[in-house]
N, C-alpha and C positions, 0 to 999 in steps of 0.2 A: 858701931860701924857694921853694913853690911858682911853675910856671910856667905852668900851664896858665889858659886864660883862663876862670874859671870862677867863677860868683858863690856862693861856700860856703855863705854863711846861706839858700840858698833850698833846698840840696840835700834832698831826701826819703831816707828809705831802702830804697834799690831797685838795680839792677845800673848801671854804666856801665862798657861796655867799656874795659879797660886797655892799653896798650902791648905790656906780656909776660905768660905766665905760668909755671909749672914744669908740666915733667910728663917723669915716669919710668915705663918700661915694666917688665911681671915677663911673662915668658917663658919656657920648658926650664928654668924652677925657678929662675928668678935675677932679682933688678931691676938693671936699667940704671944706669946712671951718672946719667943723669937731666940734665935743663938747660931754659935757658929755651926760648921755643918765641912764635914772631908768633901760629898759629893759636889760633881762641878756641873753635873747632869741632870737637866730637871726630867721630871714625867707628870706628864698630865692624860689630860682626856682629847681623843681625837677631835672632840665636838667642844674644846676649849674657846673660851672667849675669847683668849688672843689669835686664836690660829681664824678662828671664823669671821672676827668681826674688828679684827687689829683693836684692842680693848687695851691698850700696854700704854705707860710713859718712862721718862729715864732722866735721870739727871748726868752729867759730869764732873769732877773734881781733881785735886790731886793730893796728893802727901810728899812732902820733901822733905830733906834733910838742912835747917840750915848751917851758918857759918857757924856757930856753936854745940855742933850736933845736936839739937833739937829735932825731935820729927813734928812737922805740922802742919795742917791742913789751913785752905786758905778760903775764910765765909761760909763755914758749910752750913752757919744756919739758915741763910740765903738760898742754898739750892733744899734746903728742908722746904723752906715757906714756897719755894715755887715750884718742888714734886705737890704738895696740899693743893695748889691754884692748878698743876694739870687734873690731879684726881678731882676735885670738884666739877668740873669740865666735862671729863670722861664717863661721871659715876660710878669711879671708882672710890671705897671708901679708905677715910685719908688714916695716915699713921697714928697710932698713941702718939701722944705729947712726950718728947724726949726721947720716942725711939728711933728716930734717922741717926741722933748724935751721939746716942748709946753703939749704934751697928758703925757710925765710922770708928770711935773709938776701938770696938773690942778688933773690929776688921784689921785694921793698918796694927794694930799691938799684936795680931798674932802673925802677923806679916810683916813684921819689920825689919828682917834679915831680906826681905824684897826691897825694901825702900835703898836707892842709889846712892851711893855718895856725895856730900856736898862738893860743887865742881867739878860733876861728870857730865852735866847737862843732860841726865836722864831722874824721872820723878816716876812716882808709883801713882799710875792714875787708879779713879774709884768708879767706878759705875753701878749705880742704884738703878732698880726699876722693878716696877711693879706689873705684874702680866694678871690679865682674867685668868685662872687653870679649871672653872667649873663648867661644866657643859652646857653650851645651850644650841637651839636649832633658830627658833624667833629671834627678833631682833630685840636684842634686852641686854641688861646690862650682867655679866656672868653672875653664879651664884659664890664663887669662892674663885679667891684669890694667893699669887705668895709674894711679896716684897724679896727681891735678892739684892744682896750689894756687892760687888766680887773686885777684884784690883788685882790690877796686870801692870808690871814695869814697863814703860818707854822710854825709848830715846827721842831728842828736838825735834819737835814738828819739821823743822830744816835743816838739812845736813848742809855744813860749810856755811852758814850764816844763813839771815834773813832777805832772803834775796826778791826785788819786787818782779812779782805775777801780773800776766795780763787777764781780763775780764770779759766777757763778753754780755751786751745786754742780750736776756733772755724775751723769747717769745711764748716763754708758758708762766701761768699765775704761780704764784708758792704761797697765795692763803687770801681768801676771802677778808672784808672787812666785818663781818660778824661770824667767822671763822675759827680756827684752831691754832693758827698762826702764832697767839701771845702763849701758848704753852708749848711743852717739851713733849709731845705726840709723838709716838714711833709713826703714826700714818700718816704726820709730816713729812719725815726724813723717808717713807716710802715712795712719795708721790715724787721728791722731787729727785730720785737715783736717776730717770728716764731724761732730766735736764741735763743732771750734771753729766752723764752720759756722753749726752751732744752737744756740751759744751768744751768736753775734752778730746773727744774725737774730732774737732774740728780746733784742737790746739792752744786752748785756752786752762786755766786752772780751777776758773767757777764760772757760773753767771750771777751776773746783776741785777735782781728783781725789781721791777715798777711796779706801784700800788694797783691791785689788779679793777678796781672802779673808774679810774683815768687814764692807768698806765700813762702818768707826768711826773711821779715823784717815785723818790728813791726809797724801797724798802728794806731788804739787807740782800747776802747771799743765800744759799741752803743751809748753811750752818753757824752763819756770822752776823756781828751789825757791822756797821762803817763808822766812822770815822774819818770827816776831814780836817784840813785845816786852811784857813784862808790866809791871803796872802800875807796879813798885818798881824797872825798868829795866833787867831782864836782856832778853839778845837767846836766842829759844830758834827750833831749826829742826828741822826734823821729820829721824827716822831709819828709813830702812828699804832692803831691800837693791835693792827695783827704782826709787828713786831716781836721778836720773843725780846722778852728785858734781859739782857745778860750782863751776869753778875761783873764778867771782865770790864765791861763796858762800863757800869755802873760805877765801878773802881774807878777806872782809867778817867772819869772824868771827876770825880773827888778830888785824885792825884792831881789833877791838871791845875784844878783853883785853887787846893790845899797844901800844897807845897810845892809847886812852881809858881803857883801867880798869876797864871794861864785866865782868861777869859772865857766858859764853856758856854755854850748854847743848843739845847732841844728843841729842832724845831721842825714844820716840815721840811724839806728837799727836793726843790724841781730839778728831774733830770736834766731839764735847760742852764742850770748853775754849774753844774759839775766843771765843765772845762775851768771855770774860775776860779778850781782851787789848787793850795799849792805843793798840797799835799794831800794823797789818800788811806785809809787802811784799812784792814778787816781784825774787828777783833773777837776772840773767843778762850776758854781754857784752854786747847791742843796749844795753839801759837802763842797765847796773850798778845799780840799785834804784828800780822800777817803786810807788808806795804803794797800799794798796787801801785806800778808804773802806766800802765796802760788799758782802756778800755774801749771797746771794738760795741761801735753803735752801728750793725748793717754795713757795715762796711768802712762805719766814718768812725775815723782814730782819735782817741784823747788822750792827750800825751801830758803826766802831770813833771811841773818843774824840776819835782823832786828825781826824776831820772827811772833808770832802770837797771841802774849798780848799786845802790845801796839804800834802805831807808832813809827818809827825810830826816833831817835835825830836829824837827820839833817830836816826829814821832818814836823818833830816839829816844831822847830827854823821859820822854811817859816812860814807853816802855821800859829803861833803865832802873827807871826809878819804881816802877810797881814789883819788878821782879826784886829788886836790892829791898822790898819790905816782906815779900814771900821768903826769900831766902834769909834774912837775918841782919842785912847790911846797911838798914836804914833803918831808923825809927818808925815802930808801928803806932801813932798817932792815934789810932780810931777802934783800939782792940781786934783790929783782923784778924790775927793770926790765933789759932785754935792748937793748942799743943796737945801731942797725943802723950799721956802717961802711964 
């Protein structure tokens, strides 16, 4: 059990400094051994490759505690194999084999008097990421790099339940179709601050991206995919190649065939179908499934069955059920869960 003196159910989701963190240096073409480390402060070179040429990527995860007091992380080989698919991407070079899940383990083990109590609805999230820190001035890829992995406690993405957000479709791209889009690029999540900007300021909680070669189909939000459901109960999610794959997603629709029964389908998504579903959602690690009641096309309103009080029943049922396999309450069928020792 936690030890830290700290009141769970009030926590927001926002940084608190930790104990330790990892971090591994890549230098004369090789990465370090790597280990924990007190500082929470990097230093590099003014003329760093991440500060000049946004040269960074990042993963997300988390560690809970389940019904058993177990602590444990949920797929992290998953977001390993797809920090390796941004670094190949960026030319950034990728991890030793077995060091992502060497650094969650020792990480979340010296931090574990951070990890929250089972049924406080707060988790110890993880953030990995790898920044260029060697200098360059030309356009090139940096000469030295550090991998850090650091974890901050949060509390629920949603304070007082999951309650359904409205959307607004966007009028700016959020990633080319031979783009950067299918990886986890911090100069994704840069480019699109200026959307979601104006899509809050104007009252809304995200925007809606369309494929930016048609702009006729559904791509995801800034930070999420979707997830709908049609009327007869299939769970359908959109496919396209500057999509990021998210693992939640990847999940949630295993869950849906593998132990609901659920009919799942990948395919594309014409924004012209939308109204026809009967349910919406956004899924990612912050929320695991975000509902949307409403989304704002120019003016013209789509209003899904499912309301604007509470999530849908079907996306209930997922959601229910992925979190009671994170936490301990349902059988983990498929080896997910990753226990820290």
């Amino acid at each position: 059990m936690s030890t830290k003196n700290i009141d769970w159910s009030s926590l927001g989701f926002g940084y608190i400094k930790t104990d330790k963190r990892f971090s591994a240096v890549y230098r004369d073409g090789a990465w370090s051994e790597g280990g924990l480390v007190d500082d929470a402060t990097m230093h590099i070179s003014e003329s760093a490759g991440v500060l000049q040429y946004a040269q960074t990527c990042f993963e997300g995860l988390k560690a809970y505690r389940t019904k058993d007091g177990k602590i444990v992380v949920f797929r992290p080989e998953l977001n390993s194999q797809r920090l390796d698919d941004s670094c190949e991407r960026l030319r950034i070079p990728k991890l030793p084999e077995g060091m992502f899940l060497k650094a969650v383990d020792m990480l979340v083990k010296a931090n574990e008097d951070w990890v929250p109590p089972y049924g406080s609805g707060a988790t110890l999230y993880i953030r990995p990421f790898i920044a260029g820190t060697g200098p360059v001035i030309g356009v090139a890829p940096a000469p030295e790099y550090e991998f850090r992995m650091f974890c901050t406690p949060v509390g629920p993405y949603f304070k007082g339940g999951a309650k359904p957000i409205k959307l607004m479709v966007s009028d700016f791209d959020r990633a080319a179709p031979n783009g950067t889009g299918h990886i986890k690029a911090g100069l994704n999540y840069a480019m699109s601050l200026h959307a979601s900007y104006t899509a809050k300021h104007a009252g809304y909680a995200e925007n809606m991206y369309l494929d930016a070669a048609t702009r006729t189909n559904v791509e995801e939000t800034g930070g999420a995919n979707f997830l709908f459901v049609t009327k007869d109960g299939k769970i359908v999610t959109p496919k396209s190649s500057s999509i990021l794959p998210s693992i939640t997603r990847r999940s949630l629709m295993i869950v849906a065939k593998e132990y609901l029964g659920m009919e799942t389908e990948e395919r594309v998504v014409p924004f012209a179908e939308v109204p026809e579903f009967a349910e919406c959602g956004l899924c990612g690690t912050a929320a695991v499934i975000s509902p949307v009641g409403q989304i704002d096309d120019h003016g013209k309103e789509i209003k899904f069955p499912s309301g604007m009080d509470n999530m849908g029943p079907v996306l209930t049922k997922l959601y229910d059920t992925l979190t009671g396999i994170q936490m301990g309450r349902i059988e983990d069928k498929f080896g997910w869960i990753h226990e820290v020792k």
